[in-house]
Gaussian input, Z-matrix of N, CA and C with variables (Angstrom, degrees):
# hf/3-21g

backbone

0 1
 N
 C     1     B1
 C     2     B2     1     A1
 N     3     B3     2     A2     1     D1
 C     4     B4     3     A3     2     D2
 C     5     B5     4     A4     3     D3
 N     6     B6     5     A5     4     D4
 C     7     B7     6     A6     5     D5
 C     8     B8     7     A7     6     D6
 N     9     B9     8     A8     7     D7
 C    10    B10     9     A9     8     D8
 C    11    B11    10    A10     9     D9
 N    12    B12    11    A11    10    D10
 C    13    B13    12    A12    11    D11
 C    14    B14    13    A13    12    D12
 N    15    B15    14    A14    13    D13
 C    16    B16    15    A15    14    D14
 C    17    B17    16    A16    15    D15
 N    18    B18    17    A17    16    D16
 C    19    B19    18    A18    17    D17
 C    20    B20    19    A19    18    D18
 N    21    B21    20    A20    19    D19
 C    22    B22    21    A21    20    D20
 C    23    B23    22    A22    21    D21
 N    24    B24    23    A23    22    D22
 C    25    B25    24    A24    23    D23
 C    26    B26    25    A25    24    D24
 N    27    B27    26    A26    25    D25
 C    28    B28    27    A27    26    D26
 C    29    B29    28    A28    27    D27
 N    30    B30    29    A29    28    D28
 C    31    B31    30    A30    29    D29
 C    32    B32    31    A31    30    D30
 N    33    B33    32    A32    31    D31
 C    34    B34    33    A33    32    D32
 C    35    B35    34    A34    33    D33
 N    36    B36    35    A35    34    D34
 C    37    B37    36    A36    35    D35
 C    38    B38    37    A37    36    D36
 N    39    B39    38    A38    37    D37
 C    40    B40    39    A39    38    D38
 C    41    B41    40    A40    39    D39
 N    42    B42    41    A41    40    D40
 C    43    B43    42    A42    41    D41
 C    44    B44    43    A43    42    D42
 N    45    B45    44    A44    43    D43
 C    46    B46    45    A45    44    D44
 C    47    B47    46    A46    45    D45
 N    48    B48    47    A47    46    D46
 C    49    B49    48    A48    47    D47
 C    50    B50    49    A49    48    D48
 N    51    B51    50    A50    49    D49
 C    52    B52    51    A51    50    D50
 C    53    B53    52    A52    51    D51
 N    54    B54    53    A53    52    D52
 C    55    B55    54    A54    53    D53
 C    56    B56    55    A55    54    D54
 N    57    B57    56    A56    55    D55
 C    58    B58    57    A57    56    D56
 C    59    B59    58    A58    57    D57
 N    60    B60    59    A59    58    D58
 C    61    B61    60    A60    59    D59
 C    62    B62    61    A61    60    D60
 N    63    B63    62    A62    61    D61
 C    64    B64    63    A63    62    D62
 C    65    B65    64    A64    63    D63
 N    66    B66    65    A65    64    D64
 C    67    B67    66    A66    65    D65
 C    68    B68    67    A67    66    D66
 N    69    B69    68    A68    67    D67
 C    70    B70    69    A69    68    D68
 C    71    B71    70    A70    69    D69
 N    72    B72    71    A71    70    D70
 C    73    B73    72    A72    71    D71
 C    74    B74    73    A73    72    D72
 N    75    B75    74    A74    73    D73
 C    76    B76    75    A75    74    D74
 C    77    B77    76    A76    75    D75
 N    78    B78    77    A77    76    D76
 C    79    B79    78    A78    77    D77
 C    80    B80    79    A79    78    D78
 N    81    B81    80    A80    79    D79
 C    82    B82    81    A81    80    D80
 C    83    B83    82    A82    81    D81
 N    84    B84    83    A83    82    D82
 C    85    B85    84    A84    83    D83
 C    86    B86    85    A85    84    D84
 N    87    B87    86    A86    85    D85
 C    88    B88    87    A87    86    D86
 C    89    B89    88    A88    87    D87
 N    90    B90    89    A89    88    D88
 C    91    B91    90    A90    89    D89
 C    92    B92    91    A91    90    D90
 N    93    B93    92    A92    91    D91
 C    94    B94    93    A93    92    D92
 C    95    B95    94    A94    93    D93
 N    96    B96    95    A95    94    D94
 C    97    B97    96    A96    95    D95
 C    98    B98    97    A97    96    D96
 N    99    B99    98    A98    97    D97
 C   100   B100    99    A99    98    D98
 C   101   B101   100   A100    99    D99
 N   102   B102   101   A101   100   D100
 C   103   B103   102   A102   101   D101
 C   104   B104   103   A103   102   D102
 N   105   B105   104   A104   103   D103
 C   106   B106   105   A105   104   D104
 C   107   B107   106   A106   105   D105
 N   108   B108   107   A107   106   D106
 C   109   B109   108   A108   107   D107
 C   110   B110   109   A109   108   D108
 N   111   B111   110   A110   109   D109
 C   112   B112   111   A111   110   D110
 C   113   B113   112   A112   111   D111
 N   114   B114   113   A113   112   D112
 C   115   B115   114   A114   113   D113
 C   116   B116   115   A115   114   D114
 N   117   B117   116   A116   115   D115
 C   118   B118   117   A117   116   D116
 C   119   B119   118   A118   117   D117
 N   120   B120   119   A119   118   D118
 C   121   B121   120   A120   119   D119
 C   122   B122   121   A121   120   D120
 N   123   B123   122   A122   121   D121
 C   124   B124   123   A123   122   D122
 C   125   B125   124   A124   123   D123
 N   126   B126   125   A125   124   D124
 C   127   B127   126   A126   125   D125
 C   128   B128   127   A127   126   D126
 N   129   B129   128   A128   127   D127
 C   130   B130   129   A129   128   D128
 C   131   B131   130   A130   129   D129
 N   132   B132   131   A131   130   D130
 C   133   B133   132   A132   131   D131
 C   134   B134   133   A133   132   D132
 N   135   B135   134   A134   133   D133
 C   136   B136   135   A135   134   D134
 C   137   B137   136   A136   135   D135
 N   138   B138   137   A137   136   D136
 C   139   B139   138   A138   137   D137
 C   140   B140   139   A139   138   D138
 N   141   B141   140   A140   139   D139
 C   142   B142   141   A141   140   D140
 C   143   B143   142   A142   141   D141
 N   144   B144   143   A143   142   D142
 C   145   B145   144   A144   143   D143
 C   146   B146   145   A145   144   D144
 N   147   B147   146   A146   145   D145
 C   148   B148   147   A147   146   D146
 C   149   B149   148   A148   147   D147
 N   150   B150   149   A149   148   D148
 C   151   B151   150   A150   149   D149
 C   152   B152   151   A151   150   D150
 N   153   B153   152   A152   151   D151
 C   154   B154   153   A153   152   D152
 C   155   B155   154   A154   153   D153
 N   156   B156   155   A155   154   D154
 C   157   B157   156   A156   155   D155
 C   158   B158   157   A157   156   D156
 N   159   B159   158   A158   157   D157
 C   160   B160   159   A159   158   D158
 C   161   B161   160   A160   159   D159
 N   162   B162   161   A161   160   D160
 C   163   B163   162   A162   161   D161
 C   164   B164   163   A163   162   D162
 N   165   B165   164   A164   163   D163
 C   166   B166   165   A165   164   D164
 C   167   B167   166   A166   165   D165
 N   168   B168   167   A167   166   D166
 C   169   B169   168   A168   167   D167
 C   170   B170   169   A169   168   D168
 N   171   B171   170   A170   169   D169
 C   172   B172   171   A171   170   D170
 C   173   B173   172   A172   171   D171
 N   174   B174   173   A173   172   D172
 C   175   B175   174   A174   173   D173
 C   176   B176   175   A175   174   D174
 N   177   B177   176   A176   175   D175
 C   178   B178   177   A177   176   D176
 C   179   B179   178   A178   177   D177
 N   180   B180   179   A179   178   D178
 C   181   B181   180   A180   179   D179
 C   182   B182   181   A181   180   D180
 N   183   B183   182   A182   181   D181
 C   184   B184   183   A183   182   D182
 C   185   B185   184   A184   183   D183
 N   186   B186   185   A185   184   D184
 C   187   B187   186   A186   185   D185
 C   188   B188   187   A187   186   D186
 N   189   B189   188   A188   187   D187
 C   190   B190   189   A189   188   D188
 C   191   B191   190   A190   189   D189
 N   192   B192   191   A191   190   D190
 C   193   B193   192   A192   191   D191
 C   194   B194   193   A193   192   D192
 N   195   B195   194   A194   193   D193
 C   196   B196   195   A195   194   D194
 C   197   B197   196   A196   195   D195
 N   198   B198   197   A197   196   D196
 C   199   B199   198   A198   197   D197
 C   200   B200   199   A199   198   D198
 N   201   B201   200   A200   199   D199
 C   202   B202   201   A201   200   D200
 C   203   B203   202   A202   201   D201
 N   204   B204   203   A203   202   D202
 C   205   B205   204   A204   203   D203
 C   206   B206   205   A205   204   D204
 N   207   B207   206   A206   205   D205
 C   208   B208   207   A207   206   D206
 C   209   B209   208   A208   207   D207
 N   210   B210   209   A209   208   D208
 C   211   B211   210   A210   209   D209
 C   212   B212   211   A211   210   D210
 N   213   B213   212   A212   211   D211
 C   214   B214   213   A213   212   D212
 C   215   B215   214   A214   213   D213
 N   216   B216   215   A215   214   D214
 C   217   B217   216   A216   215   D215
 C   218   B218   217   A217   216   D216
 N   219   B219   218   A218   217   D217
 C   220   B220   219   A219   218   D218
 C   221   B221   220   A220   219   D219
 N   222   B222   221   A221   220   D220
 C   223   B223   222   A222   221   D221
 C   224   B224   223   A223   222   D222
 N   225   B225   224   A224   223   D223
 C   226   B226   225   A225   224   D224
 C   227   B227   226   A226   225   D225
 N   228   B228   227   A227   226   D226
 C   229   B229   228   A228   227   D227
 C   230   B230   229   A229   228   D228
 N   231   B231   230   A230   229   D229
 C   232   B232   231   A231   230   D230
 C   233   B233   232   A232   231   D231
 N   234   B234   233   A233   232   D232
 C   235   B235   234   A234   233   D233
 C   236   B236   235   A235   234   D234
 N   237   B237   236   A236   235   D235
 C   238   B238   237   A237   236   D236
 C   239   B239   238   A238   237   D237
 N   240   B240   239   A239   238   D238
 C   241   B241   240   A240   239   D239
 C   242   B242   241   A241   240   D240
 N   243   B243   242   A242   241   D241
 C   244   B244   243   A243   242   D242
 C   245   B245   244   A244   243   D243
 N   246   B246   245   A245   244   D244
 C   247   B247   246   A246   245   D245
 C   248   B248   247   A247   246   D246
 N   249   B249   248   A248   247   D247
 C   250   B250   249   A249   248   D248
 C   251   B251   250   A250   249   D249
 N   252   B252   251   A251   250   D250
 C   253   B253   252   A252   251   D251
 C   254   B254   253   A253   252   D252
 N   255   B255   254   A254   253   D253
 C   256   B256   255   A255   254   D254
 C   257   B257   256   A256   255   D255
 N   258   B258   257   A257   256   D256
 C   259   B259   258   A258   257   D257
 C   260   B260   259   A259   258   D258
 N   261   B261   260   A260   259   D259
 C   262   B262   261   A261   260   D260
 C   263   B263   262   A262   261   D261
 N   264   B264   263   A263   262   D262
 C   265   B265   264   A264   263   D263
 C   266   B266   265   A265   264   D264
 N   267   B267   266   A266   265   D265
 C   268   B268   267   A267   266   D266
 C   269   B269   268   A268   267   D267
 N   270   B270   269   A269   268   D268
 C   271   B271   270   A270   269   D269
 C   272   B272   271   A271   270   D270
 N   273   B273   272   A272   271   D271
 C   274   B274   273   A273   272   D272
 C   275   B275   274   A274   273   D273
 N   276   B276   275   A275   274   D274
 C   277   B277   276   A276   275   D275
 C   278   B278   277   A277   276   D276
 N   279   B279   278   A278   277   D277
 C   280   B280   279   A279   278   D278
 C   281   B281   280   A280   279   D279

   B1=1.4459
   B2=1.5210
   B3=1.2851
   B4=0.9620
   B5=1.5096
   B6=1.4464
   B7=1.8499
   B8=1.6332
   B9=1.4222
   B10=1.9613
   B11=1.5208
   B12=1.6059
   B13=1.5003
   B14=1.2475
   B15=1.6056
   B16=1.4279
   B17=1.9259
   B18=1.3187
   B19=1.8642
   B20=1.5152
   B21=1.8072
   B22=1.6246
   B23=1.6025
   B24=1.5095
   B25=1.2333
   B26=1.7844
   B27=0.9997
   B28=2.0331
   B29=1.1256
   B30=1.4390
   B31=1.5955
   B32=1.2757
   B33=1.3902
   B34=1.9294
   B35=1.1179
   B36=1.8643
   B37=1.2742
   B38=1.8698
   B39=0.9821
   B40=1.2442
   B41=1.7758
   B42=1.0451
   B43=1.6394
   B44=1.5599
   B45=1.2290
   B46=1.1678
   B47=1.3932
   B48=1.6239
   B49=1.3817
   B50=2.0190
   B51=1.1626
   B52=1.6364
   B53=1.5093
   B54=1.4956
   B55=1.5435
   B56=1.9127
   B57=1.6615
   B58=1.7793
   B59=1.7887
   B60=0.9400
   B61=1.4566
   B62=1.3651
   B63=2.0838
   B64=1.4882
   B65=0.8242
   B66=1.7508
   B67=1.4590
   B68=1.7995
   B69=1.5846
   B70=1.4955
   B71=1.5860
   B72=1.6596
   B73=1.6240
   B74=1.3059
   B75=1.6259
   B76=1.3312
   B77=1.4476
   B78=1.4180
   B79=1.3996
   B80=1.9846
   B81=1.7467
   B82=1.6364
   B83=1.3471
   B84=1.2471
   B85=1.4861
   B86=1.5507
   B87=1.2707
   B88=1.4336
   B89=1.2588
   B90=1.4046
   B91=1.4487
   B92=1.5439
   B93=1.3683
   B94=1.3983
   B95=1.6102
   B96=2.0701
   B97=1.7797
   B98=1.4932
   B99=1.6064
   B100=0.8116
   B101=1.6466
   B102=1.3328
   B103=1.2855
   B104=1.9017
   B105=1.4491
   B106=1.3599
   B107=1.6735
   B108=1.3397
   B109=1.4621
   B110=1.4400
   B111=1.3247
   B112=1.8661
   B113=1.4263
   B114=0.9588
   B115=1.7137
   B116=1.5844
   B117=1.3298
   B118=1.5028
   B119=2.0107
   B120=1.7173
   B121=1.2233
   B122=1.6413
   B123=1.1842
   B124=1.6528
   B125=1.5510
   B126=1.0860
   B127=1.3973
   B128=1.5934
   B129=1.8294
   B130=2.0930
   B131=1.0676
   B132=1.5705
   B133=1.7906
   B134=1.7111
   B135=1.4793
   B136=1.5296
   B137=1.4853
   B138=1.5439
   B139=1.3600
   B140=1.8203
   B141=0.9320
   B142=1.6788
   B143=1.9125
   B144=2.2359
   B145=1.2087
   B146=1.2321
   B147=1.3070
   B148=1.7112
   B149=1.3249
   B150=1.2072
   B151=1.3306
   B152=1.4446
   B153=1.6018
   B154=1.4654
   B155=1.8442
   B156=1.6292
   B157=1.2676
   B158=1.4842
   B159=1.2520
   B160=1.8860
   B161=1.8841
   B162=1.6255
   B163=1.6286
   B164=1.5224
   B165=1.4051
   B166=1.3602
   B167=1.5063
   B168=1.4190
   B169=1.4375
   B170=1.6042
   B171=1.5312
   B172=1.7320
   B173=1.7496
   B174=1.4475
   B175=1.7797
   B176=1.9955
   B177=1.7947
   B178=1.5983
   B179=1.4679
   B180=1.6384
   B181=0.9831
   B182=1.9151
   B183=1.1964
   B184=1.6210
   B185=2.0617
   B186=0.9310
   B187=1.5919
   B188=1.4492
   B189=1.5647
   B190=1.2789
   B191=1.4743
   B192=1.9243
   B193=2.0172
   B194=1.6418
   B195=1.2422
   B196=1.3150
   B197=1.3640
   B198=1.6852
   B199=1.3007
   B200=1.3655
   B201=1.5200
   B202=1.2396
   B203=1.7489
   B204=1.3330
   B205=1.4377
   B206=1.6562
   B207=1.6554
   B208=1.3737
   B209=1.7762
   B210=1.3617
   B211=1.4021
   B212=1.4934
   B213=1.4384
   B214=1.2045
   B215=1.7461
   B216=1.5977
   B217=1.2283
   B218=1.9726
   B219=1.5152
   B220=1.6738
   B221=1.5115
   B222=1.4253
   B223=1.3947
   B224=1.5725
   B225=1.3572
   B226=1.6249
   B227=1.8253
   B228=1.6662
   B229=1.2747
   B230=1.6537
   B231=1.5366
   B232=1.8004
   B233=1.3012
   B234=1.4327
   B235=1.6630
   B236=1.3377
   B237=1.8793
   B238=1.2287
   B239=1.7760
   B240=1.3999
   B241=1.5482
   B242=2.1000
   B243=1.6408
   B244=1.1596
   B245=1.4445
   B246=1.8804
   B247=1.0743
   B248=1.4268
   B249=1.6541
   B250=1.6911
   B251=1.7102
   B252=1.2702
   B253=1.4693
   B254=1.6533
   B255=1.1869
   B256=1.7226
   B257=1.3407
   B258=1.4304
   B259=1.5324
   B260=1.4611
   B261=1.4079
   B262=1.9121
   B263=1.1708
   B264=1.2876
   B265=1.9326
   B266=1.6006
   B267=1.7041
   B268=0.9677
   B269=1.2585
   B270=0.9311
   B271=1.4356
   B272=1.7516
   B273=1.2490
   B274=1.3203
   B275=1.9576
   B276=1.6190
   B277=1.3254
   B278=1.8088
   B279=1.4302
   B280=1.8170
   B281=1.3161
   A1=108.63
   A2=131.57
   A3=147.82
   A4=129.25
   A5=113.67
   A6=99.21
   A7=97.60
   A8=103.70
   A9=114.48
   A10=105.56
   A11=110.97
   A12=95.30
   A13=133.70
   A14=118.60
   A15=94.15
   A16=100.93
   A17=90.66
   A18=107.51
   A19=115.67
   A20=112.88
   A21=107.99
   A22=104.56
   A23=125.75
   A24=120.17
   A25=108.13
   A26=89.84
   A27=89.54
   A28=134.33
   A29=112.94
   A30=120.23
   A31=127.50
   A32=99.65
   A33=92.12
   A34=133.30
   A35=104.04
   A36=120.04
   A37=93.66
   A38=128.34
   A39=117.60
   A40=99.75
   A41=93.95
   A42=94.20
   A43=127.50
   A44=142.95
   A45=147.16
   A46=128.70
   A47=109.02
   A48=115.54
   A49=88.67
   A50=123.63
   A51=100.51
   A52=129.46
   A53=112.43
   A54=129.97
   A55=89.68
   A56=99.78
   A57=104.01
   A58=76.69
   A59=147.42
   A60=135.56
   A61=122.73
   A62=105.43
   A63=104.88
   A64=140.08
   A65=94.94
   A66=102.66
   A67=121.35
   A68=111.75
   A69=126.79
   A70=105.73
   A71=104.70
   A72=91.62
   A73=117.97
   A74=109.27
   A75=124.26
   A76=138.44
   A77=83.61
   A78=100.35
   A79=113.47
   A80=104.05
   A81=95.19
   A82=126.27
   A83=116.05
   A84=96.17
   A85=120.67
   A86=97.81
   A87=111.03
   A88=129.19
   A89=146.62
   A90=126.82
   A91=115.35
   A92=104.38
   A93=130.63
   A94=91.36
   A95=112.53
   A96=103.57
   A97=71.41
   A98=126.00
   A99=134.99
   A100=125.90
   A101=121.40
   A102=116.58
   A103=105.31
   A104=118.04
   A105=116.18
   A106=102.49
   A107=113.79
   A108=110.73
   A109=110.17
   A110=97.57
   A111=112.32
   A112=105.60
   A113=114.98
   A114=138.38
   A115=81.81
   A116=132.45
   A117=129.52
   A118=76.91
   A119=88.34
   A120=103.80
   A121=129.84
   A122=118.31
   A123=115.29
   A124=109.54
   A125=119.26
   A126=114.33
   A127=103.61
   A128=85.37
   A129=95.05
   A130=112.71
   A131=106.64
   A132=112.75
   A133=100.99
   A134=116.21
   A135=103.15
   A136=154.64
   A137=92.56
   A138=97.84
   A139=111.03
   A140=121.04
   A141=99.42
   A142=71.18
   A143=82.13
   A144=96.09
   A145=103.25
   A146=117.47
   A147=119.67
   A148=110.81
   A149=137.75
   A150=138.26
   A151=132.35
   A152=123.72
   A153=117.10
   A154=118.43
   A155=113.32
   A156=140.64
   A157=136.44
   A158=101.52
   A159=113.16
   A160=108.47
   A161=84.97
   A162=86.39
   A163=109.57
   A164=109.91
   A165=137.60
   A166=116.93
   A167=129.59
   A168=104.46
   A169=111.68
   A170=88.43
   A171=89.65
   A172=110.60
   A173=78.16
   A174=87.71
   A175=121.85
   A176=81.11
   A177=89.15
   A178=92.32
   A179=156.30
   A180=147.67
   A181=126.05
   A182=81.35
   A183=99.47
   A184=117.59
   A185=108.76
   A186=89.92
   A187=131.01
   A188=119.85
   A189=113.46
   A190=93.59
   A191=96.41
   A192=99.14
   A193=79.01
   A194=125.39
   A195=136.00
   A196=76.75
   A197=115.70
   A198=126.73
   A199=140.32
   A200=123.48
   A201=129.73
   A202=104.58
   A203=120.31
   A204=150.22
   A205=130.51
   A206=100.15
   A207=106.04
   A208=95.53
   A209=92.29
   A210=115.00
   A211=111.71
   A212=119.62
   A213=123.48
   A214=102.88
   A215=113.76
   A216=128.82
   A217=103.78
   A218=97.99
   A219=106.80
   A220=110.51
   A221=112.05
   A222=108.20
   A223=103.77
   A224=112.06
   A225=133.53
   A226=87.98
   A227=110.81
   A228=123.74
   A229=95.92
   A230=100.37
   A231=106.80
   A232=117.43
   A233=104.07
   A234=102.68
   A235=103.60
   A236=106.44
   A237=100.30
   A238=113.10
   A239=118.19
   A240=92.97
   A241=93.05
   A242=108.02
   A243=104.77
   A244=83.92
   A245=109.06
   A246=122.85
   A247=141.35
   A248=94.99
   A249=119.77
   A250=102.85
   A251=94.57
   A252=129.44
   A253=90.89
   A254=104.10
   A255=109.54
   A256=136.42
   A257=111.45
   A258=146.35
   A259=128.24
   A260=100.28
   A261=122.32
   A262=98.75
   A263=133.23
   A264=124.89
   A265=110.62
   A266=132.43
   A267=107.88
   A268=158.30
   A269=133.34
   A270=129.60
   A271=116.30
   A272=104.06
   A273=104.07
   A274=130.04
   A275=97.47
   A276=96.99
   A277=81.01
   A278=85.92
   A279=103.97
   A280=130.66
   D1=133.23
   D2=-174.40
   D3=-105.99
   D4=-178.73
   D5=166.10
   D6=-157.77
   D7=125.21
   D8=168.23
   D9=-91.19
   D10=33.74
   D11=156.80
   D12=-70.13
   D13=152.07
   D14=-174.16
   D15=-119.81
   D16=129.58
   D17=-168.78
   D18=-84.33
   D19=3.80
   D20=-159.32
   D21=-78.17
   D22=-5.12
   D23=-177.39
   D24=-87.28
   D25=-48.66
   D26=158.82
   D27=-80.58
   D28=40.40
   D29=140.56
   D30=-104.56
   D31=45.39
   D32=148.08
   D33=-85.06
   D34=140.97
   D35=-147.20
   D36=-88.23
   D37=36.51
   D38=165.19
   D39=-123.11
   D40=-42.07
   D41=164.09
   D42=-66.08
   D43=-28.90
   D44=88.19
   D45=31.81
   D46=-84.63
   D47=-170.50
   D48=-82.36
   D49=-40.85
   D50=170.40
   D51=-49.65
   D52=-46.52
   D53=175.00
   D54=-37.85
   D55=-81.22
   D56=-148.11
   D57=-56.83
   D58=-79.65
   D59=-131.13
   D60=-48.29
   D61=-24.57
   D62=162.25
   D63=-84.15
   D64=-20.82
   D65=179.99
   D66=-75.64
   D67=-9.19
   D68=-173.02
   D69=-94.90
   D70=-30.74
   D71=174.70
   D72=-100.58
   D73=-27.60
   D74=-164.74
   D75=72.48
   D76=33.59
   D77=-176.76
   D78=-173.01
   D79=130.28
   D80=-171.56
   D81=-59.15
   D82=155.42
   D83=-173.09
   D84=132.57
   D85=-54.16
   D86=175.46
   D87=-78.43
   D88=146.98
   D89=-164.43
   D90=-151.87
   D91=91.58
   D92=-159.30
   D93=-44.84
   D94=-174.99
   D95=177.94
   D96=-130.74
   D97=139.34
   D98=159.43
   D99=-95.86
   D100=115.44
   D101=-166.48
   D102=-77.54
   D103=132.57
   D104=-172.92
   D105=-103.63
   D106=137.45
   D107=172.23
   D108=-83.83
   D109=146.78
   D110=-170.49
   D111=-104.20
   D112=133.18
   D113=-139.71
   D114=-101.85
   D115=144.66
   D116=-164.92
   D117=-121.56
   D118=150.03
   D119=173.50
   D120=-78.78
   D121=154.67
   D122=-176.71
   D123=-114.90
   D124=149.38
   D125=177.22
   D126=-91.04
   D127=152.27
   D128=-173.35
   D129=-62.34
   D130=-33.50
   D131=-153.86
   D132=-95.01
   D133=-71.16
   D134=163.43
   D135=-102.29
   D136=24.63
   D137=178.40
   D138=85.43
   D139=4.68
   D140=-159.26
   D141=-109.60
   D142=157.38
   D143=-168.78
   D144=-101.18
   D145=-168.90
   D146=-150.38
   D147=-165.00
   D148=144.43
   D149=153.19
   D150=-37.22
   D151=151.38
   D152=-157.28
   D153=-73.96
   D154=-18.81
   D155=146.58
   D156=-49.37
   D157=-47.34
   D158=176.04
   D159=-62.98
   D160=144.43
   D161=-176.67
   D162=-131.08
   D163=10.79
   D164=-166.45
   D165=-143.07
   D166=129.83
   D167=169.35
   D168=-91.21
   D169=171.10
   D170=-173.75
   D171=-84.61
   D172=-24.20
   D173=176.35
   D174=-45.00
   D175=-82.63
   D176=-167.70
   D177=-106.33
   D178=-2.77
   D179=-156.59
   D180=83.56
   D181=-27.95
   D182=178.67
   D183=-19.78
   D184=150.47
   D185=160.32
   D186=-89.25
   D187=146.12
   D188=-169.92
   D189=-92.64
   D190=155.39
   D191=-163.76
   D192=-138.35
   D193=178.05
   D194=-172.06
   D195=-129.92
   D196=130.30
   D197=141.84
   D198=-47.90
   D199=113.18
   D200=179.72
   D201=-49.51
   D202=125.71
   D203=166.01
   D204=-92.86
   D205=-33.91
   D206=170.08
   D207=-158.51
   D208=157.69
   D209=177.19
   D210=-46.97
   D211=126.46
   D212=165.18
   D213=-43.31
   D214=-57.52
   D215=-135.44
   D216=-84.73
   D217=-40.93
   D218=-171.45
   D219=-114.24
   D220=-15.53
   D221=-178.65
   D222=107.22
   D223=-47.01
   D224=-146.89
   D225=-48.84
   D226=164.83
   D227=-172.48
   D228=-92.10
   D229=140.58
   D230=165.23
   D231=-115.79
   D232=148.95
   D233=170.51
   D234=-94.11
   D235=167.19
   D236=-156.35
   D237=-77.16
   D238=16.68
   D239=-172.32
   D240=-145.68
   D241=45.00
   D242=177.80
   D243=-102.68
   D244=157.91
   D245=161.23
   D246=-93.87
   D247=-19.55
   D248=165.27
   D249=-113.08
   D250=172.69
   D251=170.46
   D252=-75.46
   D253=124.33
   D254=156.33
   D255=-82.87
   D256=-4.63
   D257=-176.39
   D258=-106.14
   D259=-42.45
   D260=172.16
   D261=-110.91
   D262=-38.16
   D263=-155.40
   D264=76.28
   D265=3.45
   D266=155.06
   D267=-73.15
   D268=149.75
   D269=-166.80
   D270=-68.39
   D271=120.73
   D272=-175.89
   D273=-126.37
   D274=-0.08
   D275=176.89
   D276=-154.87
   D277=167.26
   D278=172.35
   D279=-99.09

């Protein structure tokens, strides 16, 4: 037996970093440091990826952009090749 719930609206990361912090000390109060992974940049023009520093590619010159991950508008999580929000309907890539 299974479940098609869908959990992407309850990942807030403050709720989150409270959950693990009680569950590591066992007790409220305490406030773990959560290390965040840094999303490496993509270039506009061809796509190739790049280091977290570069602001240029080496390729074609293009500018490097950090890929949208969640909705400006709802928070909600995106995959990488939707053009709306599946949650709000806003528009989020071209």
């Amino acid at each position: 037996m299974g479940s098609c719930i869908d959990l992407r609206n309850l990942q807030d990361g403050n709720a989150i970093a409270d959950a693990y912090s009680l569950l590591v000390s066992g007790k409220k109060g305490y406030k773990a440091v959560i290390e965040r992974k840094k999303i490496p940049p993509k270039c506009s023009k061809c796509g190739r990826g790049g280091d977290v520093d570069q602001k240029f590619c080496p390729q074609c010159g293009g500018e490097m952009k950090i890929p949208l991950t969640n909705c400006p508008g709802c928070q909600a999580s995106l995959g990488d090749t939707e053009k709306f929000c599946t949650n709000c309907g806003k528009k989020v890539r071209e």
